[in-house]
LONU-278823 format. One line per field, with one value per atom (N, C-alpha, C, O): residue in three letters; chain; atom name; x, y, z. Coordinates in nm, 3 decimals, padded with zeros to 5 digits. Each point is the difference from the previous one (the first is absolute). Layout:
aa: c(ALA,...)
ch: c(A,...)
at: c(CA,...)
x: c(X,...)
y: c(Y,...)
z: c(Z,...)
# end
This chain:
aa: c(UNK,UNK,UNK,UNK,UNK,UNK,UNK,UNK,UNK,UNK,UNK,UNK,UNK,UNK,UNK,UNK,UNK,UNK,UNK,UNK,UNK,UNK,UNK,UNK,UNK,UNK,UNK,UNK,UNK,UNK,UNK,UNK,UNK,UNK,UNK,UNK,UNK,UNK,UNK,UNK,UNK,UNK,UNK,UNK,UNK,UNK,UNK,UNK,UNK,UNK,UNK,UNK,UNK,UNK,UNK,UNK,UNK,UNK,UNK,UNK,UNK,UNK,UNK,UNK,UNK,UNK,UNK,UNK,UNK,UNK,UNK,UNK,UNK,UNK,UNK,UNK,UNK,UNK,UNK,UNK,UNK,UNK,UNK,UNK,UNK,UNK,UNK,UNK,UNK,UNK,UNK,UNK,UNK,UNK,UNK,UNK,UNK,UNK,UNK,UNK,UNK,UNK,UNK,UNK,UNK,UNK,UNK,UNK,UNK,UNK,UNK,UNK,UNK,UNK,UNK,UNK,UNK,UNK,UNK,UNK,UNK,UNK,UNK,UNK,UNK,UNK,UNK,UNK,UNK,UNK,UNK,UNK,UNK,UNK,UNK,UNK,UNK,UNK,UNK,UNK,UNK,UNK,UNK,UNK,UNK,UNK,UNK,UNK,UNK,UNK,UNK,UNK,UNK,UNK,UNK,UNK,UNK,UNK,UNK,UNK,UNK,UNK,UNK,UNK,UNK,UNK,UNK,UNK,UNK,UNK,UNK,UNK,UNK,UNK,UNK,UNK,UNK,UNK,UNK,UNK,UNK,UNK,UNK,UNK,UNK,UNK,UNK,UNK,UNK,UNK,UNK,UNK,UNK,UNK,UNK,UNK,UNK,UNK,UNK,UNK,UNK,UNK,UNK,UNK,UNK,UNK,UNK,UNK,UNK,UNK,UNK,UNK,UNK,UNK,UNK,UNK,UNK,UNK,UNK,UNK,UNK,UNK,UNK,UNK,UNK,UNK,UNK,UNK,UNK,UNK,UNK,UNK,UNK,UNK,UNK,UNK,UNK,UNK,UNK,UNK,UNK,UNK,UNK,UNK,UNK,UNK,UNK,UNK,UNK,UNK,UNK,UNK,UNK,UNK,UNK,UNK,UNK,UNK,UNK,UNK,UNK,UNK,UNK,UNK,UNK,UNK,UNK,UNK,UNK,UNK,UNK,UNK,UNK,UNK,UNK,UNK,UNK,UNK,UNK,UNK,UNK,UNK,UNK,UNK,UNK,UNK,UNK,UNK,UNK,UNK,UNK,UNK,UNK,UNK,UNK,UNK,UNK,UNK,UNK,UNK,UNK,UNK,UNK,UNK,UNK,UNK,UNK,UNK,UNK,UNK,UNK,UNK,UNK,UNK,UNK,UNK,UNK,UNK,UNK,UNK,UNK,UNK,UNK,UNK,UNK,UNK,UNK,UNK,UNK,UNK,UNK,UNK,UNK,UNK,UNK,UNK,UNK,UNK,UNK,UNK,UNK,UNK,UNK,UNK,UNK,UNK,UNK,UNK,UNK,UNK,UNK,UNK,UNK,UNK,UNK,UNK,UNK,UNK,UNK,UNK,UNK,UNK,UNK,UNK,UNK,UNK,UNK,UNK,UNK,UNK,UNK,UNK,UNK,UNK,UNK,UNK,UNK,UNK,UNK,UNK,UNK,UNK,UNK,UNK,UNK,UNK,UNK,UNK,UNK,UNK,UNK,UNK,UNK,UNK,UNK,UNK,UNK,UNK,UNK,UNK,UNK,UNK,UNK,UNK,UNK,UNK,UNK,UNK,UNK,UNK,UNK,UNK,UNK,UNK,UNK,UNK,UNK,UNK,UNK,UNK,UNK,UNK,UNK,UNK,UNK,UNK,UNK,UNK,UNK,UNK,UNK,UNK,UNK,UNK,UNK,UNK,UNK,UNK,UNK,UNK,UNK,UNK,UNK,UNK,UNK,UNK,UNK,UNK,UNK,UNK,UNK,UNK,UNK,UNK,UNK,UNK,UNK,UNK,UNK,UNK,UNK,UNK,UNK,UNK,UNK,UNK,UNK,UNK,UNK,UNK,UNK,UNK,UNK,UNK,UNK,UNK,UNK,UNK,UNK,UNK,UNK,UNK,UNK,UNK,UNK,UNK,UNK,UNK,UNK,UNK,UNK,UNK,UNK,UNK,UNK,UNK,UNK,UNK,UNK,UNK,UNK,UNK,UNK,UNK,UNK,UNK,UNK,UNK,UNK,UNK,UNK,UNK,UNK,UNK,UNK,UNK,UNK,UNK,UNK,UNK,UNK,UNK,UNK,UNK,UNK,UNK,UNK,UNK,UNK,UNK,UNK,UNK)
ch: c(A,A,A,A,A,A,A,A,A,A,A,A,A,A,A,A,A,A,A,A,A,A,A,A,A,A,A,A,A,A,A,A,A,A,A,A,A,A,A,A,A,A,A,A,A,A,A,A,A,A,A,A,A,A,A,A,A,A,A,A,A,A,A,A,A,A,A,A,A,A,A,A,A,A,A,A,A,A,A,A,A,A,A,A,A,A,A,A,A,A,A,A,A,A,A,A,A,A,A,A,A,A,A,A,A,A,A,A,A,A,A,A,A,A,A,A,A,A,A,A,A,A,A,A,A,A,A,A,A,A,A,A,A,A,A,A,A,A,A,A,A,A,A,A,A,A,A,A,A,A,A,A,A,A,A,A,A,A,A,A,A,A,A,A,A,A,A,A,A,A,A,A,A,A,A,A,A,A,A,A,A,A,A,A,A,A,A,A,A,A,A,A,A,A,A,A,A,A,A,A,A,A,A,A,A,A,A,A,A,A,A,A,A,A,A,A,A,A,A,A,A,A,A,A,A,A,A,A,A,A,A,A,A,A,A,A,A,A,A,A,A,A,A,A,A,A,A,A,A,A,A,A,A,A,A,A,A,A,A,A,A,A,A,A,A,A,A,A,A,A,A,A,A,A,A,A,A,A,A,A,A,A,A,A,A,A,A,A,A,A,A,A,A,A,A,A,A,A,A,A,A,A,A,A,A,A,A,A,A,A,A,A,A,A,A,A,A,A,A,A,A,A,A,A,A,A,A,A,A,A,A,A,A,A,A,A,A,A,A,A,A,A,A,A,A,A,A,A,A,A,A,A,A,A,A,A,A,A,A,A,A,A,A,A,A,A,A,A,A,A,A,A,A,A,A,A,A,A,A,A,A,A,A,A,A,A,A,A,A,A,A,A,A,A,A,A,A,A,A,A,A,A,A,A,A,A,A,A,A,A,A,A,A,A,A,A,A,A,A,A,A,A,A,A,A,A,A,A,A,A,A,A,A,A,A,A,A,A,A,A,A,A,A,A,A,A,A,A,A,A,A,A,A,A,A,A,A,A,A,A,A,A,A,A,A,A,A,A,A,A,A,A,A,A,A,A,A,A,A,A,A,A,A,A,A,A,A,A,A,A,A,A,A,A,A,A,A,A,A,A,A,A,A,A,A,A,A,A,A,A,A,A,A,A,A,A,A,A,A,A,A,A,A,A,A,A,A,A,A,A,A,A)
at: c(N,CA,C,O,N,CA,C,O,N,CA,C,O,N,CA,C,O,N,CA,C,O,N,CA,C,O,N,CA,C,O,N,CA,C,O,N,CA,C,O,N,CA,C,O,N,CA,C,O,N,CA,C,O,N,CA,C,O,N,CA,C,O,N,CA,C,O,N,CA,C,O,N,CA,C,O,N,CA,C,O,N,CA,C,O,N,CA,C,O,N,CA,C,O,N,CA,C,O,N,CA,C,O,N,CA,C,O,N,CA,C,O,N,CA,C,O,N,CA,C,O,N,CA,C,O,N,CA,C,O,N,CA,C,O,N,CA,C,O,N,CA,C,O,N,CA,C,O,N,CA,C,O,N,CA,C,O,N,CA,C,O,N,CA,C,O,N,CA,C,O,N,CA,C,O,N,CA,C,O,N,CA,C,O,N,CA,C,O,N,CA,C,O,N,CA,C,O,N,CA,C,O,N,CA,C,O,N,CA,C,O,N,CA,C,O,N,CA,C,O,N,CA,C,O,N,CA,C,O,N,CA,C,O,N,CA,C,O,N,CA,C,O,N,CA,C,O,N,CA,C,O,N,CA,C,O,N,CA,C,O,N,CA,C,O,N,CA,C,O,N,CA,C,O,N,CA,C,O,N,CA,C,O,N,CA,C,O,N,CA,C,O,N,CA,C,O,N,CA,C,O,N,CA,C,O,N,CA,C,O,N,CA,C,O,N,CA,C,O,N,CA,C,O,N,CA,C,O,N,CA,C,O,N,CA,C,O,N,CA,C,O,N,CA,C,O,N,CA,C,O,N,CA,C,O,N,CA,C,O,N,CA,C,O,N,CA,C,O,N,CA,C,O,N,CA,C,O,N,CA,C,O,N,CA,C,O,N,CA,C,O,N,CA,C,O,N,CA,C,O,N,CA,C,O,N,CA,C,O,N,CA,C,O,N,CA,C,O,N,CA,C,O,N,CA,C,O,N,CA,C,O,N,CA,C,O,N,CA,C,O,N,CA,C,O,N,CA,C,O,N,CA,C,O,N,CA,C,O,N,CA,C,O,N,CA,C,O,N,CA,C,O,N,CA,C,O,N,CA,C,O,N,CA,C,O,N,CA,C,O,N,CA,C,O,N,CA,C,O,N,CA,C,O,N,CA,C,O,N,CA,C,O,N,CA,C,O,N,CA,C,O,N,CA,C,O,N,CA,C,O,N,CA,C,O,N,CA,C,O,N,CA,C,O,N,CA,C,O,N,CA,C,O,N,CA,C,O,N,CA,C,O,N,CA,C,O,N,CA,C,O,N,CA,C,O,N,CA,C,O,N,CA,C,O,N,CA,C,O,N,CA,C,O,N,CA,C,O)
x: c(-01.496,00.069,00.124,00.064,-00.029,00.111,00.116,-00.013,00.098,00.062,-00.049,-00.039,00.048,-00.082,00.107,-00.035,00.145,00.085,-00.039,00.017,-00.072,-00.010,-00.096,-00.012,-00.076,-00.113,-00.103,-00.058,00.055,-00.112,-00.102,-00.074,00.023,-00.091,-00.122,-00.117,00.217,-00.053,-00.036,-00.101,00.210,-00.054,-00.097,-00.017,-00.033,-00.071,-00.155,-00.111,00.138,-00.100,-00.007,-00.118,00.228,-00.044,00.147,00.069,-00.046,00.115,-00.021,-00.055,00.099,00.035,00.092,00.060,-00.008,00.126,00.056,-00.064,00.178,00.057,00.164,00.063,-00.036,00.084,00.179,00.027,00.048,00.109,00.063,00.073,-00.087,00.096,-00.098,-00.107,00.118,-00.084,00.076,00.118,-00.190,00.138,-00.021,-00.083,00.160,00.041,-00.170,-00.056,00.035,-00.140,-00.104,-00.045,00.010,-00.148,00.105,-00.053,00.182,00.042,-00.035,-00.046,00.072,00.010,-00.165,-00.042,-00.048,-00.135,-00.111,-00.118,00.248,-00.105,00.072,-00.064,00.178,00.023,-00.037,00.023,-00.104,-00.050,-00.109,-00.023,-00.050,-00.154,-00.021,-00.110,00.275,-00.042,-00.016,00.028,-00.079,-00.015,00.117,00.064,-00.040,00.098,00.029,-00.066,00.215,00.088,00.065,00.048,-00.055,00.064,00.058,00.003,00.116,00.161,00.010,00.095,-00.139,-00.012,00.133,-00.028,00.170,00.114,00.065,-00.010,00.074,00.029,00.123,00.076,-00.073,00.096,00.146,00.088,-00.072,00.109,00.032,00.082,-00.140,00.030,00.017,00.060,-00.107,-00.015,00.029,-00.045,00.154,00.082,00.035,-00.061,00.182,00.059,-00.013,00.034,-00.104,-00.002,-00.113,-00.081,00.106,-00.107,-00.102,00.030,-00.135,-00.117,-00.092,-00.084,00.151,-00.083,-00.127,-00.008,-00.102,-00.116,-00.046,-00.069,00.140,-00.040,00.087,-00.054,00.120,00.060,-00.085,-00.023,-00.015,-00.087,-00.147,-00.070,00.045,-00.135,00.058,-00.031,00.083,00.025,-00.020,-00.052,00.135,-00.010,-00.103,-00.012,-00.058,-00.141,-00.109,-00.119,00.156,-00.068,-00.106,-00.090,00.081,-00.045,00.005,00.115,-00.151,-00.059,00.088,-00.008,00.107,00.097,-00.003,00.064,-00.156,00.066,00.086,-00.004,00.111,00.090,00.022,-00.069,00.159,00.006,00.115,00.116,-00.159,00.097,00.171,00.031,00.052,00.131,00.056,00.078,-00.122,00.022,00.079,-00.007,00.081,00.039,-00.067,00.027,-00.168,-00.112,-00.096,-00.073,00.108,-00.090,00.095,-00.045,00.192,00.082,-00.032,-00.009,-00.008,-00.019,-00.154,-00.008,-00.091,-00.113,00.012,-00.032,00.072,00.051,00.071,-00.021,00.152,00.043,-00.082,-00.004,-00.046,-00.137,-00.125,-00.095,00.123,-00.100,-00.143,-00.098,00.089,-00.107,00.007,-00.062,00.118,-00.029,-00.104,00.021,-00.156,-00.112,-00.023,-00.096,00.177,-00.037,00.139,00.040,00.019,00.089,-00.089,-00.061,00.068,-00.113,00.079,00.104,-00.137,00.058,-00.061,-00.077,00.107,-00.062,-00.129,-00.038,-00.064,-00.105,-00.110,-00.008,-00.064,-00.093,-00.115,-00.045,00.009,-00.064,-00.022,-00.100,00.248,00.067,-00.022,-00.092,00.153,-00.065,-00.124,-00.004,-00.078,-00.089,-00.096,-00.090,00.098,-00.022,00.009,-00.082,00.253,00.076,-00.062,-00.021,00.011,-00.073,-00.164,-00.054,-00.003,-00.176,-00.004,-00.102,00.224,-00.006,00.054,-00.035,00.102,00.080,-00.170,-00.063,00.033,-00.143,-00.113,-00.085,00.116,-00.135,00.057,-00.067,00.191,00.066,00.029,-00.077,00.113,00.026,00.152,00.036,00.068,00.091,00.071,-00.039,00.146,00.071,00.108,00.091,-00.078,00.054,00.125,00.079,-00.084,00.059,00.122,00.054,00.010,00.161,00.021,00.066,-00.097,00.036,00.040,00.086,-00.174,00.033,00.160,00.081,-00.026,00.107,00.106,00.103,-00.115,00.091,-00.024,00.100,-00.203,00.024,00.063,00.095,-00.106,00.079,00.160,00.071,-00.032,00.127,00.048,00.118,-00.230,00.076,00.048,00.098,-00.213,00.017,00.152,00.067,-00.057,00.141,00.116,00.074,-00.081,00.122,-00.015,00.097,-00.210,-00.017,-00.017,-00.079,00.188,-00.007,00.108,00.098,-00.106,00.100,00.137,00.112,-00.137,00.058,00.082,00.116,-00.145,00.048,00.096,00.114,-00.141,00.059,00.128,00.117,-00.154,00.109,00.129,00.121,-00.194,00.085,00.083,00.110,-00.188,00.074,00.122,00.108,-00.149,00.112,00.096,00.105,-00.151,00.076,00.043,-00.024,00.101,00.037,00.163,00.098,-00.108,00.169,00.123,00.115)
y: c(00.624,00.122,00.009,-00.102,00.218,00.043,00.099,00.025,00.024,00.127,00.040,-00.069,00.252,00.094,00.036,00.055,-00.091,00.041,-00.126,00.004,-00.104,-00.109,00.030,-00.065,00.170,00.048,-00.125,00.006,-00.095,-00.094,00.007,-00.048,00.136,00.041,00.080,-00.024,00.127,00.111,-00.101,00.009,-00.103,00.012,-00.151,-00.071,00.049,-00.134,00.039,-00.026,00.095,00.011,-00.115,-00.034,-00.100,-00.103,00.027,-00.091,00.173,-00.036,00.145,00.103,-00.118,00.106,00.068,-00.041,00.149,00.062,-00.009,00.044,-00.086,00.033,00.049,-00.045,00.176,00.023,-00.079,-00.102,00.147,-00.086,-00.029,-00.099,00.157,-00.046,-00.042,00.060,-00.145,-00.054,00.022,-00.034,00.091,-00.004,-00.179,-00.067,00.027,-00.126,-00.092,-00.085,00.168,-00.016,-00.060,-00.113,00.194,00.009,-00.067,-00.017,-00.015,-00.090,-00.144,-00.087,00.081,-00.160,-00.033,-00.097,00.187,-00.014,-00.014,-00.034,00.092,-00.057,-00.106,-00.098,00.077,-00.146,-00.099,-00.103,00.087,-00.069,-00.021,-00.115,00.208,-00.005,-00.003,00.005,-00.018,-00.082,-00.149,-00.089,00.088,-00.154,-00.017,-00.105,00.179,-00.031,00.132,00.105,-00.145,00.143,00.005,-00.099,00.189,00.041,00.049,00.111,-00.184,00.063,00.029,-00.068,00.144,00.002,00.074,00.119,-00.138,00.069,-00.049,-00.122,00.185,-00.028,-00.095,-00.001,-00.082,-00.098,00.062,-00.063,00.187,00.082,00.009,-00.073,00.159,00.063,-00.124,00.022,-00.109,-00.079,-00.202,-00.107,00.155,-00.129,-00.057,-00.100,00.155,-00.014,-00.011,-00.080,00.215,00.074,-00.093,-00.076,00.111,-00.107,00.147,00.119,-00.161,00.090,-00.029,-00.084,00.206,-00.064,00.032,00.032,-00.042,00.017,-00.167,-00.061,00.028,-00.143,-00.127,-00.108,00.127,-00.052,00.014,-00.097,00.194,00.031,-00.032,-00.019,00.019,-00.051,-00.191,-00.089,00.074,-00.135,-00.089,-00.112,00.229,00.003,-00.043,-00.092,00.166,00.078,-00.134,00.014,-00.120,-00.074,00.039,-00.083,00.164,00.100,-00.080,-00.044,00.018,00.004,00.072,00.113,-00.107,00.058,-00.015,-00.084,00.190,00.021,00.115,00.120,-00.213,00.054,00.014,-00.072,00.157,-00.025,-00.066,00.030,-00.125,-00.058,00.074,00.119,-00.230,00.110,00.059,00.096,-00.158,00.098,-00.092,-00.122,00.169,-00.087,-00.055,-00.102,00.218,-00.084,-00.134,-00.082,00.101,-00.068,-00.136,-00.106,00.113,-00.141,-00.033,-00.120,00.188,-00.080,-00.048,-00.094,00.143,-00.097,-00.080,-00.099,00.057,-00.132,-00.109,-00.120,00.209,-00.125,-00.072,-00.102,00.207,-00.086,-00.068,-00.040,00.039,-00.081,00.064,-00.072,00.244,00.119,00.018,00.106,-00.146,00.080,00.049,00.066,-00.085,00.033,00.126,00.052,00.042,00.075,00.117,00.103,-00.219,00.158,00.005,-00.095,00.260,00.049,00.064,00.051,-00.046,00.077,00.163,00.007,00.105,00.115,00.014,00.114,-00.232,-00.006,00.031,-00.096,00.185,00.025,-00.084,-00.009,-00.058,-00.046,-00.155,-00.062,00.027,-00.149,00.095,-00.046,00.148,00.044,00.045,00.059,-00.078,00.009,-00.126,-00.012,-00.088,-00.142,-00.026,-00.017,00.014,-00.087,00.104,-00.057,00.174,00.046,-00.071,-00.038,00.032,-00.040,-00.125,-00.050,-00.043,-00.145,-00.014,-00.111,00.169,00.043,00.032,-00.059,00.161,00.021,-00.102,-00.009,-00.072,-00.097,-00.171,-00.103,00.117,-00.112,-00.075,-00.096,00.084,-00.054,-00.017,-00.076,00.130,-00.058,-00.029,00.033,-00.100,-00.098,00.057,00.023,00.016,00.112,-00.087,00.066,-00.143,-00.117,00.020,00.017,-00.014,00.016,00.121,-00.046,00.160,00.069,00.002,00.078,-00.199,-00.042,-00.036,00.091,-00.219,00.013,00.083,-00.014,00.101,00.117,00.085,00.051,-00.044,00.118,-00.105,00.050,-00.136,-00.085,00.039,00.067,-00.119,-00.017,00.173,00.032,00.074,00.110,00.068,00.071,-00.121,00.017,-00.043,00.060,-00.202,-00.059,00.090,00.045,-00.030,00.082,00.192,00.056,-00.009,00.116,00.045,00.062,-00.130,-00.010,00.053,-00.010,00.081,00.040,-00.110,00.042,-00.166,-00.110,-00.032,-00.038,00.043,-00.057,00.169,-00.018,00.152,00.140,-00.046,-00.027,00.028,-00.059,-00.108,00.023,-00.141,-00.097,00.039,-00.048,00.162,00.061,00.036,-00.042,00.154,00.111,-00.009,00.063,-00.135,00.001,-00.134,-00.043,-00.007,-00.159,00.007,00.047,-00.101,-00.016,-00.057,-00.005)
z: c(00.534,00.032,-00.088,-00.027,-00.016,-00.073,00.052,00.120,-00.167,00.089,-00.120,-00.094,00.113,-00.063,-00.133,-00.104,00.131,-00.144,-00.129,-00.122,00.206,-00.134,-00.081,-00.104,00.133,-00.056,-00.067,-00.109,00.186,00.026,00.001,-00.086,00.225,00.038,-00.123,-00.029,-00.017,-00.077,-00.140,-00.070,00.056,-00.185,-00.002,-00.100,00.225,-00.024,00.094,-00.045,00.187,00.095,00.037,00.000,00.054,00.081,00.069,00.045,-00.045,00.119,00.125,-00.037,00.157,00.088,00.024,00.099,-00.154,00.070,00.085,00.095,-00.063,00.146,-00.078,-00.096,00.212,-00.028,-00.023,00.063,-00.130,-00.060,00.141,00.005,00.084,00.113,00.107,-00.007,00.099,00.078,00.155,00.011,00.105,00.116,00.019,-00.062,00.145,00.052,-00.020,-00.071,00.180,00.101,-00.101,00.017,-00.125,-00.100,-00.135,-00.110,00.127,-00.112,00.033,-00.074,00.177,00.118,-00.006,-00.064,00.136,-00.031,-00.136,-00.009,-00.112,-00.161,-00.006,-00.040,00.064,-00.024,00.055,-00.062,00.214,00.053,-00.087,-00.035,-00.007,-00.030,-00.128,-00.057,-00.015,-00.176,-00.008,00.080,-00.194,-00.015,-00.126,00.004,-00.088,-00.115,-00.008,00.003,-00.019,-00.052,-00.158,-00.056,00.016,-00.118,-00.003,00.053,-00.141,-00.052,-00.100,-00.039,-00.066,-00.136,-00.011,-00.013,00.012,-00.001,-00.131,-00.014,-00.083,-00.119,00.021,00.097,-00.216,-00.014,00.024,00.060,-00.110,-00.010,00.122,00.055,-00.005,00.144,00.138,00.105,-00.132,00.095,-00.051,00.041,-00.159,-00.055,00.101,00.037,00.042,00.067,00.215,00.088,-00.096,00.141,00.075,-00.052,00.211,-00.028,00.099,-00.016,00.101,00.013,00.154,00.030,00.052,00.096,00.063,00.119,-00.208,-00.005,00.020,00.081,-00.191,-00.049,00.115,00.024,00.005,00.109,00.122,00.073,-00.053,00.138,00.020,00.099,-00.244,-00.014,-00.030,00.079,-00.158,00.075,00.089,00.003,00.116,00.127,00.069,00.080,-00.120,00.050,-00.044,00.029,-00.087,-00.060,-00.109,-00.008,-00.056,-00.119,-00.155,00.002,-00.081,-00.141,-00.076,00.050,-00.163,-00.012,-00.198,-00.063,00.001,-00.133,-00.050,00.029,-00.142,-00.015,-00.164,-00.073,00.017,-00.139,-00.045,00.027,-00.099,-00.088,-00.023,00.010,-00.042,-00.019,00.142,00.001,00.112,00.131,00.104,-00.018,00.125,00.089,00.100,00.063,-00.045,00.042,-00.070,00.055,-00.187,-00.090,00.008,-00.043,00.106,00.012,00.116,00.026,00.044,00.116,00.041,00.079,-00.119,-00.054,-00.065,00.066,-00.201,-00.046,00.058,-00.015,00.120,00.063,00.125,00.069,-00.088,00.108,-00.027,00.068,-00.170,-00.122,-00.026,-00.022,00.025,-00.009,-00.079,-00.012,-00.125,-00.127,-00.061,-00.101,00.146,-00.021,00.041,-00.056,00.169,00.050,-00.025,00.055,-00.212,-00.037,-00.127,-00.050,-00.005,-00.089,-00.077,00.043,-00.154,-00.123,00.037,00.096,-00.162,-00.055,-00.033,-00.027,00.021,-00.072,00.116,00.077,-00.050,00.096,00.062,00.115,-00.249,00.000,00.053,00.038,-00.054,00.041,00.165,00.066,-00.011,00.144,00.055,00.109,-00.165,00.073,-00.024,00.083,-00.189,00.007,00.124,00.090,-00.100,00.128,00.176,00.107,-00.125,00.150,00.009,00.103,-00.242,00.039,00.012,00.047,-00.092,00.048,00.136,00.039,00.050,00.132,00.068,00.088,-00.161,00.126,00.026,00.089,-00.207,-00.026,00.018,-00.007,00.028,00.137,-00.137,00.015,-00.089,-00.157,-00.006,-00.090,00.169,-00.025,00.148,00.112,-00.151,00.122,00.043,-00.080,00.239,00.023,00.128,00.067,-00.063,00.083,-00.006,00.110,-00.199,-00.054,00.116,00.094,-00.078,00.025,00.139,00.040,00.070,00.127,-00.045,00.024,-00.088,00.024,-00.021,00.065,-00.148,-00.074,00.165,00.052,00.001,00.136,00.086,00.060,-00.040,00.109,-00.035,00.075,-00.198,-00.024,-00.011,00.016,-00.047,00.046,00.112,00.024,00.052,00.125,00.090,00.083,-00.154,00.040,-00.006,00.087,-00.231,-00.077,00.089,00.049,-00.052,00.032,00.199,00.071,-00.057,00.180,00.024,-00.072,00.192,00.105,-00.009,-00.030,00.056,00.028,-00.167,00.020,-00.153,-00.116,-00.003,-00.042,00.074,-00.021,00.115,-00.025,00.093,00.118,-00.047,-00.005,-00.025,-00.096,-00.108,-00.029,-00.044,-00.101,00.019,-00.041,00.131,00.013,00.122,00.016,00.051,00.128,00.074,00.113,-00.226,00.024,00.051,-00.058,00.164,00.043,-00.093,00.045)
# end
């Protein structure tokens, strides 16, 4: 699935439209029911910022490629995922999705990266933050 502005759908015929905005409800429910999400967000735009798609799918215990140059693409590395940050090259993505479907690569790392987000991404660490005596 794609949102309909990435024009995915149209210039390949393997992806599904869904519109760019999702309510809560049917955002919460494709993310349940992906197996890997894609961040293809340019090095530029997303040097710095960070993205909470990719955080939530994290979350979500989710499959997570990202592009190179990105603050998602650091924080797969520091989790020792570099395999699953991708250059521009399409082709290096859809390798890396037909080895994902055909159980070819090792997706393990990603248990601890959701544990330890989970830690960091709690009621309890927001609390600690901001509201320390």
């Amino acid at each position: 699935m794609a949102a309909e502005s990435s024009g995915l759908n149209s210039a390949t015929g393997h992806f599904q439209a869904v519109p760019d905005y999702l309510e809560r409800e049917r955002y919460a429910r494709q993310m349940l029911m992906s197996d890997v999400i894609l961040t293809p967000y340019t090095a530029h735009a997303y040097t710095m910022n960070s993205s909470g798609i990719f955080v939530e799918a994290i979350c979500a215990g989710k499959v997570v490629l990202s592009l190179e140059g990105t603050w998602m693409a650091r924080e797969l590395n520091k989790y020792g995922l570099k395999e699953f940050v991708l250059s521009l090259n399409i082709d290096q993505w859809l390798t890396m999705l037909i080895n994902l479907s055909e159980g070819n690569t090792d997706i393990q790392g990603f248990s601890e990266m959701r544990r330890k987000y989970l830690d960091f991404h709690s009621e309890k660490t927001f609390n600690d933050l901001f509201f320390r005596d």
